[in-house]
N, C-alpha and C positions, 0 to 999 in steps of 0.2 A: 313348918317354921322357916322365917328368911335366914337365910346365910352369908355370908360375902362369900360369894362365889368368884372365885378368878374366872372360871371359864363358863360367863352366863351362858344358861338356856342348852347347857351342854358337861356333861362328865367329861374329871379331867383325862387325858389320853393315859392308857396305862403305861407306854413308854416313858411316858414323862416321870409317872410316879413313882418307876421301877430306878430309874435313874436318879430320882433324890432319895431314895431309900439307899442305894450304893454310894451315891454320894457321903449320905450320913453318917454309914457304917466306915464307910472309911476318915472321916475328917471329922469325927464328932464322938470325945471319951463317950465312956460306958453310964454316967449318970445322967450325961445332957441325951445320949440317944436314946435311952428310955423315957425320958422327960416329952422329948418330942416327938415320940414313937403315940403317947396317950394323946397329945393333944391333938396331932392325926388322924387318931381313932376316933377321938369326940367330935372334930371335925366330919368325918365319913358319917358317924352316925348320925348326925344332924341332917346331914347333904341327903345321903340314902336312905336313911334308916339302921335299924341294930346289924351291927357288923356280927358274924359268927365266924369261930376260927374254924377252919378245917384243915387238919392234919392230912393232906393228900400225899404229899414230900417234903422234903425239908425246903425251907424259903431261902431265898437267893441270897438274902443276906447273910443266914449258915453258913452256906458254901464259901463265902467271900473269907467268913471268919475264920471257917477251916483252913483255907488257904496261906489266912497271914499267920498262923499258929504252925502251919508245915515248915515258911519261911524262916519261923523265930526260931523253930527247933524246940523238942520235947520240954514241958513245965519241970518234969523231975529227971534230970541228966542220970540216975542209975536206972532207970526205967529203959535209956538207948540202949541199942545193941551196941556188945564190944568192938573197938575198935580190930583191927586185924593189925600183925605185926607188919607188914610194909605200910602201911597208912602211917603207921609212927616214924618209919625210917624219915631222916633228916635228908632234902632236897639233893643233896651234894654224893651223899650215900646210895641214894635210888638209880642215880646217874652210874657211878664205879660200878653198881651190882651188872645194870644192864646191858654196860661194856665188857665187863667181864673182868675187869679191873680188882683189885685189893680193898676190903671193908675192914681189914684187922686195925686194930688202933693201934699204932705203936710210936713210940719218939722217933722224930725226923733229928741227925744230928749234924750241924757243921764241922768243916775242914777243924778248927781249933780244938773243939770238943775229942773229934775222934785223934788227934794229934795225943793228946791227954790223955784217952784211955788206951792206945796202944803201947803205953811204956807198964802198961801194969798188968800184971801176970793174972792167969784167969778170964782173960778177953780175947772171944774169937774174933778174929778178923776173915767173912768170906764172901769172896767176888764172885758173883752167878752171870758173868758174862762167860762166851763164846772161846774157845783155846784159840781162836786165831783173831777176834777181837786184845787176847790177853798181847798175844805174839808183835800186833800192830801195833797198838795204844799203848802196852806195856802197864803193870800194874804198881800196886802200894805194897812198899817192902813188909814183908809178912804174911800175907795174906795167904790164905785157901781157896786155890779156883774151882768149883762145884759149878758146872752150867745148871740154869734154872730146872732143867729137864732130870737133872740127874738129882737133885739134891733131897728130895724124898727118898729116896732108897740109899741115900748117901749119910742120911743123918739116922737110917734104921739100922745101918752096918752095925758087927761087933766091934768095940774099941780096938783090937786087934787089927780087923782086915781094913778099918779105915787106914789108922795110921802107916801100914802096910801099902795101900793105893795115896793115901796123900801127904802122907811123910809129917803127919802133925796130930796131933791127940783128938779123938773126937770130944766134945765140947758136951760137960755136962748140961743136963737140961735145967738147973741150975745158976749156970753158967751165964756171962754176961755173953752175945752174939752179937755181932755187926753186921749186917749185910751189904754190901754195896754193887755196883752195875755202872752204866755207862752214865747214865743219867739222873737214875732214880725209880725208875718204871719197874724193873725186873725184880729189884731190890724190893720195891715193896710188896710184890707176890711171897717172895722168899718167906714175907712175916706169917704171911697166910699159912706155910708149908708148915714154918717150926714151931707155931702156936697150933697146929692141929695135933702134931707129936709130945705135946706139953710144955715147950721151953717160954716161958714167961717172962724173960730179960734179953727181950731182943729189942734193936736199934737199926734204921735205916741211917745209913750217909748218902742223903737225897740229892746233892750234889755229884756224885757220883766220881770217875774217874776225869773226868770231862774237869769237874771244880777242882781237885788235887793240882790236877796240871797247871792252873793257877796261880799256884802256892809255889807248887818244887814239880821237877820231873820225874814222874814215873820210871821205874825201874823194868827195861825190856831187857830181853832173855838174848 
């Protein structure tokens, strides 16, 4: 039987035809590439005679499909594997863990704020810098100086031997806490320290001794 043959007196090249077959798979929905996948076939069978499929491996177009289905990601999302707890960490959080930085969540407060809760009873005030940073810079009238280094074993004391070493009551865990530092770095470890011991009302002044100065001057010894 005659055909119109694009490529008289010759079959067409199978690179070509491997090539509109991906073509098709990729730029032609799922109804039209079956549509044109039969008339193809009735095409071939005319040209050559009866096509017969053989299942040797899967055909190229498969693979092509498997592919865009890996890209899309799984049909039924409980079917993925769970996610891992650092894959959900938030971008900003990944960064402090891997510096070695503070992940505790806690309120950041300004000069005004802590101005406010130091007139009310029940509020620790404590500065985790250095005795000779405190001796230089001079601190905020009130306060408790615990260096960063000290202030786990400073906040496990008995009430007794605290207030005995730092001449102020230790702060229940209850209790509202402030921490502060030069800047705000050291301070916000401290949140780390006192939310691992249980204290749940704690507050950085992230400004530090550095923003007070701005306000009034610090009180040197």
């Amino acid at each position: 039987m005659a055909c119109n043959d694009p490529w008289p007196g010759s079959k067409p090249p199978l690179p070509l035809l491997r090539r509109r077959r991906l073509v098709s798979s990729w730029d032609i929905s799922g109804s039209l590439y079956l549509r044109g996948s039969r008339i193809m076939s009735a095409w071939l069978s005319r040209c050559w005679g009866p096509v017969r499929a053989v299942c040797a491996r899967p055909a190229a177009g498969m693979g092509l499909r498997r592919g865009l289905h890996s890209l899309a990601g799984p049909r039924n999302p409980q079917t993925s594997a769970p996610s891992t707890g650092s894959s959900k960490l938030a971008p900003h959080l990944k960064w402090h863990a891997a510096r070695g930085l503070s992940t505790t969540v806690g309120k950041i407060i300004e000069y005004g704020e802590l101005k406010e809760l130091l007139k009310n009873e029940g509020v620790t005030h404590i500065d985790v810098r250095e005795p000779w940073e405190v001796k230089e810079f001079g601190v905020i009238n009130g306060t408790i100086n615990i260096p960063i280094g000290d202030l786990m074993a400073a906040l496990q004391m008995t009430p007794k031997d605290f207030e005995e070493k730092y001449h102020q009551e230790l702060p229940d865990k209850s209790d509202t806490v402030v921490f502060s530092c030069l800047a705000g770095i050291r301070s916000q470890k401290a949140l780390d320290v006192a939310s691992s011991l249980g204290y749940s009302r704690i507050l950085n002044y992230g400004g530090g001794i550095e923003d007070w100065a701005r306000h009034e001057a610090p009180i040197k010894s």
